[in-house]
C-alpha positions as CSV (number, residue, x, y, z in Angstrom):
1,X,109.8,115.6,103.3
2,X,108.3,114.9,106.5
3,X,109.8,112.1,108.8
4,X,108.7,110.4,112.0
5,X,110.8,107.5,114.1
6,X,108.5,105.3,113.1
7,X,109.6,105.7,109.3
8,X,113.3,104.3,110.6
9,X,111.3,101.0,112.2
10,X,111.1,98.0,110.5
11,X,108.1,97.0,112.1
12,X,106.6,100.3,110.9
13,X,106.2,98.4,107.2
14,X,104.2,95.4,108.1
15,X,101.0,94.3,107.2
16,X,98.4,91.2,106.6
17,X,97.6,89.8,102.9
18,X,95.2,86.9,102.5
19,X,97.8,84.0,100.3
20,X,95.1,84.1,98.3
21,X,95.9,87.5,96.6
22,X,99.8,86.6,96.1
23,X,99.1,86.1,92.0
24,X,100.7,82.9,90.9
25,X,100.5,83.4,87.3
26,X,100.6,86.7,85.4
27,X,97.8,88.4,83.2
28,X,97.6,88.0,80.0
29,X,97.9,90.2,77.8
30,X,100.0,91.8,80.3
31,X,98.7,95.3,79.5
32,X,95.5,94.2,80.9
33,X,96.5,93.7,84.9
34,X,94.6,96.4,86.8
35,X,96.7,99.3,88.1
36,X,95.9,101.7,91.1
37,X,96.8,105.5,90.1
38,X,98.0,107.4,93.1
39,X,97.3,111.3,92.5
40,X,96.8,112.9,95.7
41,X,99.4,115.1,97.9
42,X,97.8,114.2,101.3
43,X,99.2,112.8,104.1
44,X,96.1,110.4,104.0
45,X,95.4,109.8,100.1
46,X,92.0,110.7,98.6
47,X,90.4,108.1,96.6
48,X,92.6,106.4,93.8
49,X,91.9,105.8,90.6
50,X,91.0,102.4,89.6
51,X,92.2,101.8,86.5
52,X,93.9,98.8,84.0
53,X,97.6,99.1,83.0
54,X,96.6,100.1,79.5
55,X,95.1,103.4,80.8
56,X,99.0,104.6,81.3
57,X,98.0,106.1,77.6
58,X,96.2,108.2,79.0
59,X,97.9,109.0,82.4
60,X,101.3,109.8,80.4
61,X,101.4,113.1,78.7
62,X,103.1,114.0,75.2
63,X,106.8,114.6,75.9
64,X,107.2,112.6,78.9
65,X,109.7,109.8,78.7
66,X,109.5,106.4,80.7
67,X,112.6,105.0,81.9
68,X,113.0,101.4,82.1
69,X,115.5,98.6,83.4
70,X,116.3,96.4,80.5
71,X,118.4,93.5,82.6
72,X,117.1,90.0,81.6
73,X,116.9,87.2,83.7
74,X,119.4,84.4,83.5
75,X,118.1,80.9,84.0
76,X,120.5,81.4,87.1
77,X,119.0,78.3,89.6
78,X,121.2,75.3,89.0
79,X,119.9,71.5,90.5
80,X,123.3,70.2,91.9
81,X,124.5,66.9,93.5
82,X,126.5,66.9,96.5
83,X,129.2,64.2,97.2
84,X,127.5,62.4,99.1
85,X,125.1,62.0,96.7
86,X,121.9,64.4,97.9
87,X,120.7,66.9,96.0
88,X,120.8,71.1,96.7
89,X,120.5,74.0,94.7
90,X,123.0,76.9,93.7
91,X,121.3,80.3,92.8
92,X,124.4,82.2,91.0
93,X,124.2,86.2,92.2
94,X,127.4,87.7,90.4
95,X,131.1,87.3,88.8
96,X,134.0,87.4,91.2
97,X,136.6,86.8,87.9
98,X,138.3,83.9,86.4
99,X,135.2,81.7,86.8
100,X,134.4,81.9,90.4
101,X,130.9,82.9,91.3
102,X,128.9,83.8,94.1
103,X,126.1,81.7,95.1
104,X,123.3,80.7,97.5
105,X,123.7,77.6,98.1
106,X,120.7,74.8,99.6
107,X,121.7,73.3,102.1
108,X,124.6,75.3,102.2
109,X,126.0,73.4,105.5
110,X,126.5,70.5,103.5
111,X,128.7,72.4,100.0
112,X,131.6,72.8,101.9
113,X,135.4,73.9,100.7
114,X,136.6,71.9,98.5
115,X,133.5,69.6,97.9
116,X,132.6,68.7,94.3
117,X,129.2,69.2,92.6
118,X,127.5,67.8,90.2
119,X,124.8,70.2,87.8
120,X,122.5,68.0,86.5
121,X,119.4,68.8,83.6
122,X,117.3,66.8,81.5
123,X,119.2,65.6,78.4
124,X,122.3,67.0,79.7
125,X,125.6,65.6,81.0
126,X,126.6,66.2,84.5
127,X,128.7,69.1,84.6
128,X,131.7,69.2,87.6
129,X,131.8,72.0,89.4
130,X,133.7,73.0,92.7
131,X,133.4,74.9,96.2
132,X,136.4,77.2,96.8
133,X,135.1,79.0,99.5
134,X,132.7,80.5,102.1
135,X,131.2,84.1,102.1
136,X,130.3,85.4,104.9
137,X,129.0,88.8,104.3
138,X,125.8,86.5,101.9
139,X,126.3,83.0,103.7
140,X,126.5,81.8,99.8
141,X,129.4,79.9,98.5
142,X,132.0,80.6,96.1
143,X,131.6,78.3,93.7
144,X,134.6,77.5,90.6
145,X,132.9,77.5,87.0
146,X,135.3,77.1,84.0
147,X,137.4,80.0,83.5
148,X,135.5,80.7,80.3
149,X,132.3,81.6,82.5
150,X,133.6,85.0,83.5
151,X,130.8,86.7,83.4
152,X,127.2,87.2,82.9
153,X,127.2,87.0,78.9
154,X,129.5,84.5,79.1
155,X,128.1,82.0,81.4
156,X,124.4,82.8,80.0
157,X,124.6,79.6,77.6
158,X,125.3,77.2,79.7
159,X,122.7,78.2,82.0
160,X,120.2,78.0,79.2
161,X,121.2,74.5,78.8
162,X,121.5,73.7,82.5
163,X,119.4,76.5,84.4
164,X,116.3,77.1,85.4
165,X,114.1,80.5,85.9
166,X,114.4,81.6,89.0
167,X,110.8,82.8,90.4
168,X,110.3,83.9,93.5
169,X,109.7,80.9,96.6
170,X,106.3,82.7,96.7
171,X,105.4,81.3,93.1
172,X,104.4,77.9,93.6
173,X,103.3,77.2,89.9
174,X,106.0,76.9,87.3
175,X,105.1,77.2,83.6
176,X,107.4,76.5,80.6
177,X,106.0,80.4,79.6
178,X,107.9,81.6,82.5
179,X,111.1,81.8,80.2
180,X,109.3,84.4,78.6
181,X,106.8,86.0,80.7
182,X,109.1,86.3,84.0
183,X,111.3,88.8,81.2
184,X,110.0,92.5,79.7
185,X,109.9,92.4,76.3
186,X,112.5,94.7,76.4
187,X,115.0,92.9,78.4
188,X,118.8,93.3,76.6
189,X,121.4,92.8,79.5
190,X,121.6,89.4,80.4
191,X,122.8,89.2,84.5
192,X,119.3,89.6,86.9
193,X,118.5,86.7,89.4
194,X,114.9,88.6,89.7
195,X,113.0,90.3,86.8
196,X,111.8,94.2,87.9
197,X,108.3,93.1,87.8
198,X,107.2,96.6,86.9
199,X,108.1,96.5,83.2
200,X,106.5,93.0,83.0
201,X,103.4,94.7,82.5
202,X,104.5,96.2,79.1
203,X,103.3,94.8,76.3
204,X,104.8,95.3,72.6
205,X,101.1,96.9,72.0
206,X,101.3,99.3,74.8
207,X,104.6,100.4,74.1
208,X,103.7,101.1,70.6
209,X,100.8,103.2,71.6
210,X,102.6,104.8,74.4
211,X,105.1,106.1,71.6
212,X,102.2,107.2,69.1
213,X,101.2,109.3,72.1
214,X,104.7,111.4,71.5
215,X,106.3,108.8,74.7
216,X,110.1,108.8,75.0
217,X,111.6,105.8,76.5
218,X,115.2,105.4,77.7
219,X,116.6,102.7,79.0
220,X,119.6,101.8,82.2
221,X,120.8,98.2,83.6
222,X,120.1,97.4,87.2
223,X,121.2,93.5,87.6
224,X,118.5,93.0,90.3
225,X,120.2,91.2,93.3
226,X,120.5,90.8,96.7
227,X,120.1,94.1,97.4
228,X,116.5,94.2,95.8
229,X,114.8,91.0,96.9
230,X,116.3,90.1,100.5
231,X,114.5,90.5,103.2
232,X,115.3,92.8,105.8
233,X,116.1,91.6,109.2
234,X,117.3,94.9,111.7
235,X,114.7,96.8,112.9
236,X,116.6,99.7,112.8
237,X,116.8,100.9,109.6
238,X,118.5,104.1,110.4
239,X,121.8,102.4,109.1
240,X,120.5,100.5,106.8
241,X,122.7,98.8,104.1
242,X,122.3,96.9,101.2
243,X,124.0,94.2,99.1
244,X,125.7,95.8,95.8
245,X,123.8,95.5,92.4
246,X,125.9,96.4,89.2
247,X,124.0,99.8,87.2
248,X,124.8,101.5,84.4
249,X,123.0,104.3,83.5
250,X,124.7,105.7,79.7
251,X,125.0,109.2,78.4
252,X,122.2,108.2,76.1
253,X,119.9,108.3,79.2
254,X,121.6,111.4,80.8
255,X,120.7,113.1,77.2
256,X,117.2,111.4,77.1
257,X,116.6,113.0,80.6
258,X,118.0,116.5,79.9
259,X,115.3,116.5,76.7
260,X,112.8,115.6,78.6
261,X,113.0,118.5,81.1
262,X,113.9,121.1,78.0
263,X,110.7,120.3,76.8
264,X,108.2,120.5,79.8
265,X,108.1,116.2,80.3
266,X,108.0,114.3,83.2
267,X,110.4,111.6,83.8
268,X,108.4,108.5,84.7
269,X,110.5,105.5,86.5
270,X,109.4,101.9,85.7
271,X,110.2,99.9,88.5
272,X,112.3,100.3,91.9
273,X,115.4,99.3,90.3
274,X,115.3,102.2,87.8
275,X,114.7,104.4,90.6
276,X,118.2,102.8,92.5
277,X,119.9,103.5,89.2
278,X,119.2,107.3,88.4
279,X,119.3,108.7,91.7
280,X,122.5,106.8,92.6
281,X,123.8,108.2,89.2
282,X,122.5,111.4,90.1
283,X,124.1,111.5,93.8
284,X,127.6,110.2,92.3
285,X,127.5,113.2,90.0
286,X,127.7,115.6,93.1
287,X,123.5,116.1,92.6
288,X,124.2,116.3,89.0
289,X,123.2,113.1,86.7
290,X,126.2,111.7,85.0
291,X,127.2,108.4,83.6
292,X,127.4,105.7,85.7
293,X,128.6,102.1,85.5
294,X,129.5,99.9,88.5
295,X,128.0,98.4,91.6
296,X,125.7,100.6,93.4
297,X,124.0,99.7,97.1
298,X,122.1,103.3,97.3
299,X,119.3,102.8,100.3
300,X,116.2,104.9,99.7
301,X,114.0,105.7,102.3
302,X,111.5,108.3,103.9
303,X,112.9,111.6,103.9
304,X,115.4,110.2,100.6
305,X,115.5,113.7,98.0
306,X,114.8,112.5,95.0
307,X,116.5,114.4,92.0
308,X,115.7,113.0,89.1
309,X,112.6,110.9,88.7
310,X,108.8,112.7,89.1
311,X,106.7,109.6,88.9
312,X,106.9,105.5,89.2
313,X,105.0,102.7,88.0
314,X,105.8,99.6,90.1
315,X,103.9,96.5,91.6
316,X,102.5,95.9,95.3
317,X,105.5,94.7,97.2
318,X,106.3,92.5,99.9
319,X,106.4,93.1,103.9
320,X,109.3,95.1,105.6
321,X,111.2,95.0,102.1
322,X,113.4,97.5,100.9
323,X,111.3,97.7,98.2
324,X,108.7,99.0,100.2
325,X,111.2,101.5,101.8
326,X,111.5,103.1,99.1
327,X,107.8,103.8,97.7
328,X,107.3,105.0,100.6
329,X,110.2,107.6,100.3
330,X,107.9,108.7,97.3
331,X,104.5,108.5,99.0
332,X,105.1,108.5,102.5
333,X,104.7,105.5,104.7
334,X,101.1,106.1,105.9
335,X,100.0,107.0,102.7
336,X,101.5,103.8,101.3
337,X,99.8,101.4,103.9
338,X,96.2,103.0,103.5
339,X,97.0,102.8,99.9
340,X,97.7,98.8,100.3
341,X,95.2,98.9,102.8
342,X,92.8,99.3,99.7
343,X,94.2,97.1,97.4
344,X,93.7,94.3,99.7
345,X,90.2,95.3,100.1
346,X,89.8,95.8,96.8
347,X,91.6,92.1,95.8
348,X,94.4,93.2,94.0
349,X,96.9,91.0,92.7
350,X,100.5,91.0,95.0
351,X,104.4,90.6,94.2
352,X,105.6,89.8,91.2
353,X,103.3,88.6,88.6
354,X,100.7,90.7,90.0
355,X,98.7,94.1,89.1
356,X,100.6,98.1,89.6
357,X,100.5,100.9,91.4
358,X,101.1,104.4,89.0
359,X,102.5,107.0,91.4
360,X,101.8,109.9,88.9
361,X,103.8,113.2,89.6
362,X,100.8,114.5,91.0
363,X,101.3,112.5,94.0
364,X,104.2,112.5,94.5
365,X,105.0,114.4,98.4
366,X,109.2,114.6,98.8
């Protein structure tokens, strides 16, 4: 694929959206949020198609099989008070064993070693909890749970009790139905801080009617993390690197995959973070895709070779993210930007409740 310096600058993925388009509540029924359908090969894209979410009936052809990322979303934000009696905010991001856990903390100057904290919910008891530590590759804390709380199953019932959802600081309206729409209807795997916003736009209806259509699905774990939602900060993003999110990607999907490309199909990604997972599983089989299962902090960009997935359906993503790194790998960057460049015109709906982009096969350029 063709590659300029200006793909490797971080400034290279910026551009202006009105607030007003940053979609604070998502469409219901979710089938029904618009989606722009990407089928050109140019290096400037022809017109898109226009379309609604439901019309992937009709973009998907028999035999093709959509792979999806079926983490759920723990309740993983936690209201806390300090010793000194103020209040912050821990944001749990993954297991370190025996109860410890990393954690953004807020204000994280004032959770220091050793300091006790208090989790507070309605109708709850406080619940004592301590700092053990700093970490400096996050800035987060580690933070000592009960021992029991070992890992993300484990701990997921208490932060039902104690937790809330944690939707994106660009979200400013919080519902009681974001326990169950900021999850896909699919969602197994209990361990994401951040839903993959792609599947949220598949409903139980469109997934029926995808499958009447002769639609495989298959299904990995990405526990979105760090590595998906935090900003980037180095202009340079020729050594770009990531924070670690746990994958696995099962012989059941290596089979589903192998099937699919017996039979003439297309394998369809929903989301980023299904992306991450196949074509890290793919590059830690040697260029082959195997089994994989353990932390992953793959970085795709422009002139990335993709061997495994030939489409993606995903939402409209934020500024100099990684997320927009890697659409771009699929699109190329110039394409992508005119491509937003028309959304906004055309008042789509941004980030993560809001309406999809369906990069079909077609235009697809690495």
């Amino acid at each position: 694929m063709f590659t300029d310096s200006q793909d490797f600058l971080l400034s290279s993925y910026n551009y202006e959206l009105d607030p007003s388009l940053i979609a604070q509540r998502p469409c219901e029924p979710r089938h029904q949020a618009r989606m722009m359908v990407v089928k050109s090969k140019k290096r400037l894209p022809s017109n898109p198609l226009h379309l609604k979410v439901w019309d992937l009936v009709d973009q998907l052809k028999e035999g093709d099989l959509l792979v999806m990322n079926n983490t759920r979303v723990l309740r993983a934000r936690l209201r806390v008070r300090l010793t000194q009696g103020s209040l912050g905010e821990l944001l749990l991001l993954e297991p370190q064993g025996d109860g410890r856990w990393l954690c953004l903390a807020k204000p994280a100057k004032k959770m220091r070693p050793g300091d006790a904290l208090w989790v507070e919910a309605n109708g709850q008891a406080p619940y004592l909890l301590k700092v053990l530590d700093l970490d400096q590759k996050t800035g987060g804390r580690i933070i000592q749970f009960p021992s029991e709380f070992k890992d993300r199953e484990k701990i997921e019932g208490l932060l039902k009790k104690y937790g809330e959802m944690p939707l994106p600081p660009y979200i400013h309206k919080h519902d009681a139905s974001d326990i169950d729409r900021y999850q896909t209807r699919y969602a197994s795997s209990p361990g994401a801080i951040a839903a993959p916003t792609a599947g949220l736009h598949l409903s139980d209806q469109l997934l029926e009617a995808l499958s009447e259509r002769g639609i495989c699905y298959a299904y990995i774990t990405l526990h979105v993390g760090l590595g998906t939602f935090r900003p980037l900060d180095h202009e340079d993003l020729n050594d770009l690197q990531l924070h670690n999110e746990w994958v696995e990607v099962k012989e059941e999907v290596v089979s589903a995959i192998e099937e699919c490309r017996s039979r003439g199909g297309r394998v369809i990604a929903v989301g980023t973070t299904t992306v991450r997972s196949l074509e890290a599983a793919s590059l830690s089989g040697g260029g082959q895709l195997k089994p994989l299962r353990g932390s992953v902090d793959l970085v795709i960009k422009p002139g990335f070779k993709f061997g495994v997935i030939d489409g993606l359906l995903t939402n409209f993503h934020l500024p100099k993210s990684s997320l927009l790194l890697l659409v771009s790998a699929l699109t190329g960057r110039e394409n992508l930007l005119e491509l937003y460049k028309q959304a906004i015109e055309k008042k789509y709906r941004f980030f993560s409740y809001g309406d999809a982009m369906f990069i079909s096969p077609e235009g697809v350029i690495s």
